[in-house]
Backbone atoms as SQL, in Angstrom:
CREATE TABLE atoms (id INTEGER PRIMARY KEY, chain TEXT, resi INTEGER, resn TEXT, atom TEXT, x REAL, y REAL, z REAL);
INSERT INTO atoms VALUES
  (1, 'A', 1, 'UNK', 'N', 11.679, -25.616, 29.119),
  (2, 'A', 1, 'UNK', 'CA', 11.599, -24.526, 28.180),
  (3, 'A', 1, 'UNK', 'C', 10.401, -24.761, 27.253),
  (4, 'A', 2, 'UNK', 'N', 9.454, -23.451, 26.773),
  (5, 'A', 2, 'UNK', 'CA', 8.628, -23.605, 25.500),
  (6, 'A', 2, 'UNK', 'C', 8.661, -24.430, 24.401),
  (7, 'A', 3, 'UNK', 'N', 7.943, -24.341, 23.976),
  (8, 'A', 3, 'UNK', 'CA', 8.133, -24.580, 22.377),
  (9, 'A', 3, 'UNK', 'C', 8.010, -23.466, 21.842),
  (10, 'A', 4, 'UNK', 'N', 8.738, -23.277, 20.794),
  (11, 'A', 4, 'UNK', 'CA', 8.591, -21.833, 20.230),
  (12, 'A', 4, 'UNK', 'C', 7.910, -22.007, 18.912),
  (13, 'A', 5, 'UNK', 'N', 7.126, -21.192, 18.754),
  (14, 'A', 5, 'UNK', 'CA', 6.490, -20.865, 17.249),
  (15, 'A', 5, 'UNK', 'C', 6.458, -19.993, 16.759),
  (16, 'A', 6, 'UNK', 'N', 6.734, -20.512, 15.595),
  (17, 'A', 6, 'UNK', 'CA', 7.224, -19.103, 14.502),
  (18, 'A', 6, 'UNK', 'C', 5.941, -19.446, 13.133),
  (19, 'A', 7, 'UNK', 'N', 5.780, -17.706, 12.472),
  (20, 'A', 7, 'UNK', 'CA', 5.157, -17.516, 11.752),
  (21, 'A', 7, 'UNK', 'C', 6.068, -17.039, 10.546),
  (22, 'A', 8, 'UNK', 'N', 5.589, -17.132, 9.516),
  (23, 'A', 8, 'UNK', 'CA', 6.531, -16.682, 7.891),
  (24, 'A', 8, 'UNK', 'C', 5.498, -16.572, 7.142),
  (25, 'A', 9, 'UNK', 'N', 5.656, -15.568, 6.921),
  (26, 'A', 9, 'UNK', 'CA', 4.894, -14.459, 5.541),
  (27, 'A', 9, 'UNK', 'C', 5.988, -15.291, 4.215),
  (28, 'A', 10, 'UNK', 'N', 5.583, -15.599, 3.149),
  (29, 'A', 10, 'UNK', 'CA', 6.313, -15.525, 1.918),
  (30, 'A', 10, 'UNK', 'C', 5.530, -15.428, 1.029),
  (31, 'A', 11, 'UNK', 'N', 6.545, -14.594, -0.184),
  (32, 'A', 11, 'UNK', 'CA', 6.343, -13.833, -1.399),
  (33, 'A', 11, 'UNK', 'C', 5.743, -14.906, -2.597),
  (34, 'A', 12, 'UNK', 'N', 4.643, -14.883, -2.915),
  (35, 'A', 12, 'UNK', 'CA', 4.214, -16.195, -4.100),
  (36, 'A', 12, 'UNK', 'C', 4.294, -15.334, -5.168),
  (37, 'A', 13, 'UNK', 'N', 4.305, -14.333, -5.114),
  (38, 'A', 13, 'UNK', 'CA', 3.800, -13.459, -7.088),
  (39, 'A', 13, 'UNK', 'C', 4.300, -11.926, -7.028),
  (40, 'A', 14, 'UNK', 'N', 4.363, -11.488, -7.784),
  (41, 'A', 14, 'UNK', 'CA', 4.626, -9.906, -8.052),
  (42, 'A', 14, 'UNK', 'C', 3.868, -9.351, -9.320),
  (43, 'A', 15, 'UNK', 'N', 3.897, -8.187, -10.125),
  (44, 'A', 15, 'UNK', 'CA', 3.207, -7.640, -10.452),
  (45, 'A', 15, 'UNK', 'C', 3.839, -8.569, -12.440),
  (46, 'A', 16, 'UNK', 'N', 4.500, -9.223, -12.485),
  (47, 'A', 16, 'UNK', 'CA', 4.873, -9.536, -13.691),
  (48, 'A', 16, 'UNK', 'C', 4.008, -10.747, -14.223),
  (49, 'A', 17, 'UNK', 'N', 2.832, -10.323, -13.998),
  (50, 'A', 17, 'UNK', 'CA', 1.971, -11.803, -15.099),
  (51, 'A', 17, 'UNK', 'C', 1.361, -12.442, -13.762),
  (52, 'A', 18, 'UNK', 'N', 1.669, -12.990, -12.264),
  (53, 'A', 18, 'UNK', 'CA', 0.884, -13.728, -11.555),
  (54, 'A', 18, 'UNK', 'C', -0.403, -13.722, -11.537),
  (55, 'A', 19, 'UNK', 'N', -0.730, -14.836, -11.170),
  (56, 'A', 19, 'UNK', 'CA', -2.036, -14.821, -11.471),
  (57, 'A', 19, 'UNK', 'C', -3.343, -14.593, -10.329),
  (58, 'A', 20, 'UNK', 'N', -3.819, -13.178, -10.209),
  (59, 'A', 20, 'UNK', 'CA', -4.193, -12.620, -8.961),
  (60, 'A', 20, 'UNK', 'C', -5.312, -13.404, -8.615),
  (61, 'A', 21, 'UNK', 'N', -6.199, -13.714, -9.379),
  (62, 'A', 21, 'UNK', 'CA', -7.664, -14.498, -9.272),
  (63, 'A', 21, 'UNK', 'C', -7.384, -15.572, -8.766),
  (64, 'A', 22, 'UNK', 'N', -6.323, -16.348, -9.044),
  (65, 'A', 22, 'UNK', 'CA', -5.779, -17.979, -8.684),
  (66, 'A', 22, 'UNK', 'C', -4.920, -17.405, -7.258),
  (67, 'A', 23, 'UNK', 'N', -4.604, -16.243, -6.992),
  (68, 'A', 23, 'UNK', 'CA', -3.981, -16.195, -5.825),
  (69, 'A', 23, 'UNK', 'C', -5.605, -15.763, -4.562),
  (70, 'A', 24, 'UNK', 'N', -5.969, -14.801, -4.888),
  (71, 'A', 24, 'UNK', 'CA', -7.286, -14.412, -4.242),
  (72, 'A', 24, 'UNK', 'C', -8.353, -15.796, -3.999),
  (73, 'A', 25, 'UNK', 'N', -8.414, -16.473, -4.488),
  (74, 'A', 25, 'UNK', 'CA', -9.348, -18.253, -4.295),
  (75, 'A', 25, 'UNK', 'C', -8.769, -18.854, -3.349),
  (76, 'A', 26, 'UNK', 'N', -6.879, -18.998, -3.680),
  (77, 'A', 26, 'UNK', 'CA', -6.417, -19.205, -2.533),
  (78, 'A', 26, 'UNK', 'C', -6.486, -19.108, -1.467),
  (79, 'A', 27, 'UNK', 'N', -6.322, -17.267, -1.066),
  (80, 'A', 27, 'UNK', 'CA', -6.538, -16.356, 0.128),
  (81, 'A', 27, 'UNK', 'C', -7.622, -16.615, 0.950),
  (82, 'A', 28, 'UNK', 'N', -8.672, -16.436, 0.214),
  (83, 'A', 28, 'UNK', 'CA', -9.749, -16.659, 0.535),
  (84, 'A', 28, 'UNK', 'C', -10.261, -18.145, 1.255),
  (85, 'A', 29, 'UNK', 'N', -9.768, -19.158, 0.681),
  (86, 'A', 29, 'UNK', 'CA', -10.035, -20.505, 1.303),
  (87, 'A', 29, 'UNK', 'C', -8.818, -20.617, 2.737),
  (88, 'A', 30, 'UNK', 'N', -7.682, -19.721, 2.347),
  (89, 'A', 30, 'UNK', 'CA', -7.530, -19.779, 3.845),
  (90, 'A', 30, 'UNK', 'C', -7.740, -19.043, 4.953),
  (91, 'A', 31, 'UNK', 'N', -8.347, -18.410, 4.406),
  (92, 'A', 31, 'UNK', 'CA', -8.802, -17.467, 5.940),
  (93, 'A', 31, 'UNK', 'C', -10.034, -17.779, 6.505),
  (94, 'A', 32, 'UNK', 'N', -10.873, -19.169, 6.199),
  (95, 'A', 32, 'UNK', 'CA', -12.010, -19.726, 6.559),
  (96, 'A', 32, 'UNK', 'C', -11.222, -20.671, 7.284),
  (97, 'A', 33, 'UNK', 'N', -9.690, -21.290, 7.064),
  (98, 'A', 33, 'UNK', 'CA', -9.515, -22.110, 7.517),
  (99, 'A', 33, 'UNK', 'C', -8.578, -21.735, 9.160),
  (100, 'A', 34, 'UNK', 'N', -8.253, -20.391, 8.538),
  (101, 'A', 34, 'UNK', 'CA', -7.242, -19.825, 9.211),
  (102, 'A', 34, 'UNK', 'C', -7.544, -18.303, 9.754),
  (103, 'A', 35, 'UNK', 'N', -8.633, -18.532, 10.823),
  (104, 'A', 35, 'UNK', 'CA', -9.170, -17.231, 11.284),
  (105, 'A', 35, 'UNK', 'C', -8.489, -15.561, 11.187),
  (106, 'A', 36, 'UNK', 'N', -7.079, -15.850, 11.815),
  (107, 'A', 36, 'UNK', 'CA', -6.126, -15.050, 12.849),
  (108, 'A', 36, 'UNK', 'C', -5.532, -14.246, 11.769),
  (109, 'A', 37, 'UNK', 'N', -5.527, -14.863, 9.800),
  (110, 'A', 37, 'UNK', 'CA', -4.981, -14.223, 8.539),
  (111, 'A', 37, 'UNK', 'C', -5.429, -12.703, 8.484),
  (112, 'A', 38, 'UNK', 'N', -6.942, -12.615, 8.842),
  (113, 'A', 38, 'UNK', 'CA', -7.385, -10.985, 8.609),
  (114, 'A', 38, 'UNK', 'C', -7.115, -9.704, 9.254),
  (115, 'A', 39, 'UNK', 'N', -6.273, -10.430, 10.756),
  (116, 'A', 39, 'UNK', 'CA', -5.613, -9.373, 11.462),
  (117, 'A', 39, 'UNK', 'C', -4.445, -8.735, 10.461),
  (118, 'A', 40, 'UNK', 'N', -3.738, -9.396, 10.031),
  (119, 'A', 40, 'UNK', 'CA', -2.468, -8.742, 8.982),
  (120, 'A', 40, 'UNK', 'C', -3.162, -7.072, 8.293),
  (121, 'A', 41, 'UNK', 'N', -4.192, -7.132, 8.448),
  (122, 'A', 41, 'UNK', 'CA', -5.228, -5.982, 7.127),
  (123, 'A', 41, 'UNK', 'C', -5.171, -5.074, 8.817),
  (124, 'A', 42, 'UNK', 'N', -4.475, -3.465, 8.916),
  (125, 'A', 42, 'UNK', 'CA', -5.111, -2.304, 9.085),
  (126, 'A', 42, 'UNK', 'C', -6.083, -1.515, 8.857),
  (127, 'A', 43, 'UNK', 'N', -6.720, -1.518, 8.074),
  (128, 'A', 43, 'UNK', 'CA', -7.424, -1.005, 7.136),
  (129, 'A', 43, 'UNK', 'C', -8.481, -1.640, 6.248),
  (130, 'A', 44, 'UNK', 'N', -10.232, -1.305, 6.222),
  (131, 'A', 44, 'UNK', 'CA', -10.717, -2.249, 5.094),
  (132, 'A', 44, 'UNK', 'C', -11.353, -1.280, 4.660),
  (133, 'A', 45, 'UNK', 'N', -11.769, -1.220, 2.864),
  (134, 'A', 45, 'UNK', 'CA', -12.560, -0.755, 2.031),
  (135, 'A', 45, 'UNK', 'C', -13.037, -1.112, 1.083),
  (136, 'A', 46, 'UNK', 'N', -14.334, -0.663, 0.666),
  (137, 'A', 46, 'UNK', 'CA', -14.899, -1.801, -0.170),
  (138, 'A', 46, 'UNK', 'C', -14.124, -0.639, -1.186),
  (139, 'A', 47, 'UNK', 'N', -14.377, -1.696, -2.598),
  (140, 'A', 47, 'UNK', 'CA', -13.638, -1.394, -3.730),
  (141, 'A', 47, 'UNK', 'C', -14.001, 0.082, -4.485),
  (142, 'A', 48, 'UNK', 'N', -15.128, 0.857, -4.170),
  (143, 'A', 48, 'UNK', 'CA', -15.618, 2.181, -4.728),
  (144, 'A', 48, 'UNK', 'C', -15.012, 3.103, -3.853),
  (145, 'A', 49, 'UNK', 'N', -14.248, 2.882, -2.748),
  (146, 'A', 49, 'UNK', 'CA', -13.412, 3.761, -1.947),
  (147, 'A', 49, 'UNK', 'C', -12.316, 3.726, -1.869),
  (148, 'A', 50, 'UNK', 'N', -11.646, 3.165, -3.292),
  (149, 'A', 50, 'UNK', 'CA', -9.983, 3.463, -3.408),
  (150, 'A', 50, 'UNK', 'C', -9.339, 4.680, -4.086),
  (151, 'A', 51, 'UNK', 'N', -9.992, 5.712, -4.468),
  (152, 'A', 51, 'UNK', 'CA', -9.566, 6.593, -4.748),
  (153, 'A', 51, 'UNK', 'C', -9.749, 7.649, -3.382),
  (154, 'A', 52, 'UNK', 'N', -10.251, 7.548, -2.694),
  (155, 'A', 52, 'UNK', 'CA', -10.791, 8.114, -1.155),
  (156, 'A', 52, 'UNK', 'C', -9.381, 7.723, -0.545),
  (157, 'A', 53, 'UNK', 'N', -9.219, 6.325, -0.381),
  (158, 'A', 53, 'UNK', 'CA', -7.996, 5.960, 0.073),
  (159, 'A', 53, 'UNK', 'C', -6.539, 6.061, -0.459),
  (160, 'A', 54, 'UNK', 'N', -6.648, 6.174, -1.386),
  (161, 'A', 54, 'UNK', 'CA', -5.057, 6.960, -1.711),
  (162, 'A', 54, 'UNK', 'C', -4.717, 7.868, -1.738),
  (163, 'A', 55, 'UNK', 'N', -6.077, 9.394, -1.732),
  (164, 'A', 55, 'UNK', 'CA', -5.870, 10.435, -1.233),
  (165, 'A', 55, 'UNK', 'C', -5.446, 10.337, 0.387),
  (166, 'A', 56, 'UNK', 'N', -6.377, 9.782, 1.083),
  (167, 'A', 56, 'UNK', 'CA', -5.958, 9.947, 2.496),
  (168, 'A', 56, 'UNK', 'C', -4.693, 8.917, 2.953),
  (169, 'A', 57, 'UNK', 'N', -4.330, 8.095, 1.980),
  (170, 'A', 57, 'UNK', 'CA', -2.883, 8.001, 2.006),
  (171, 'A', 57, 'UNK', 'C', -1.701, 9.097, 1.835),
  (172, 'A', 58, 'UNK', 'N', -1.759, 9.077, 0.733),
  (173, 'A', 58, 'UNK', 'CA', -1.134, 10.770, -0.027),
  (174, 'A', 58, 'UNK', 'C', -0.901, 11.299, 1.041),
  (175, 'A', 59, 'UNK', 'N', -2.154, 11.860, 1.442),
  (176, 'A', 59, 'UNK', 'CA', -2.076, 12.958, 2.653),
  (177, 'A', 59, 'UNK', 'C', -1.730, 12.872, 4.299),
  (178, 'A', 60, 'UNK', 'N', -1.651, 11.723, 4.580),
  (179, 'A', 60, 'UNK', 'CA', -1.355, 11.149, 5.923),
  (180, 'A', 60, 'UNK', 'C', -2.224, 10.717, 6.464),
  (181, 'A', 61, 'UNK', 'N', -3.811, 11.272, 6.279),
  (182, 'A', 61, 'UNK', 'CA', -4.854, 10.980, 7.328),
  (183, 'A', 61, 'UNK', 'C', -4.950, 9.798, 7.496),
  (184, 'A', 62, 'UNK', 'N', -4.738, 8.503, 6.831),
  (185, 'A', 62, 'UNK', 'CA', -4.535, 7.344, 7.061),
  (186, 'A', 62, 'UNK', 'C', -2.714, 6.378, 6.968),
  (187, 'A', 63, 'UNK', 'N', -2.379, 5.821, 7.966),
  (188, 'A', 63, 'UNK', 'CA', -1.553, 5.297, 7.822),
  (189, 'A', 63, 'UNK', 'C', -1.130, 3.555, 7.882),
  (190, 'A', 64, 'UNK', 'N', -2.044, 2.647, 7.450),
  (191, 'A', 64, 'UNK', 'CA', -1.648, 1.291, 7.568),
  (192, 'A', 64, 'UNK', 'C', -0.899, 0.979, 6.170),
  (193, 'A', 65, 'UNK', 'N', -0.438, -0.343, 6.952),
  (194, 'A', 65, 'UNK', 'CA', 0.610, -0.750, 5.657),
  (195, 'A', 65, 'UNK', 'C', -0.173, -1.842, 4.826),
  (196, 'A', 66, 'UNK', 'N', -1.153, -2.186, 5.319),
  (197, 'A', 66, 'UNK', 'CA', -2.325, -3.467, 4.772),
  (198, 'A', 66, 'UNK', 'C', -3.659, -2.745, 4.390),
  (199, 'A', 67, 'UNK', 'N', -3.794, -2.381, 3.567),
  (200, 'A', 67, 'UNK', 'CA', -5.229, -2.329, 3.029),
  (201, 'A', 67, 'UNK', 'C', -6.143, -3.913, 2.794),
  (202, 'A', 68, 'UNK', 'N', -7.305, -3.937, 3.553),
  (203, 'A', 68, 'UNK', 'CA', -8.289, -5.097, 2.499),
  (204, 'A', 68, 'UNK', 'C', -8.998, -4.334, 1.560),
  (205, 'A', 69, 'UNK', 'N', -9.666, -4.970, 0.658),
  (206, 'A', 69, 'UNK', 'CA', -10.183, -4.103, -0.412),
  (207, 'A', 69, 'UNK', 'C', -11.185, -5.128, -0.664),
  (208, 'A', 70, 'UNK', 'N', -12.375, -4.969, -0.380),
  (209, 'A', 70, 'UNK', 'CA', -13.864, -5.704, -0.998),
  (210, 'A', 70, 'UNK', 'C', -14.088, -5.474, -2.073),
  (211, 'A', 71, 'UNK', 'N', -14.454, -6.631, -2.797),
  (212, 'A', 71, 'UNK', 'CA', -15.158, -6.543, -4.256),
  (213, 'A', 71, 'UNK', 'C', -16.370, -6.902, -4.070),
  (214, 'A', 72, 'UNK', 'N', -17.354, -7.268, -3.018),
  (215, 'A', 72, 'UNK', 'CA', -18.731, -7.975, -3.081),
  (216, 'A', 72, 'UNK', 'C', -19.463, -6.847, -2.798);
């Protein structure tokens, strides 16, 4: 028989005070380490196209559950 491998998503922060900058440094150092992380993202936009994107959320024309969002 295989070995089986399993993957787990878990919750580090929510919107009450975490600290997004100390989580994003994080993110970021692992997805250099950890190629396969950027598939999770449907969807990428740089940061001057989030009001574009929540209309075409709103409206259906787009449907992922992962937005990336560029700041560079």
């Amino acid at each position: 028989m295989g070995v089986v491998q399993r993957k787990e998503l878990q919750i580090i922060g929510s919107s009450d005070g975490y600290d997004y900058q100390k989580h994003a440094d994080w993110f970021f150092n692992q997805i250099e380490r950890t190629p396969w992380i950027e598939e999770i993202f449907q969807y990428e936009i740089h940061y001057t196209a989030l009001e574009k994107c929540f209309e075409e959320l709103s409206e259906g024309i787009i449907t992922p559950l992962k937005v990336f969002v560029s700041y560079e």
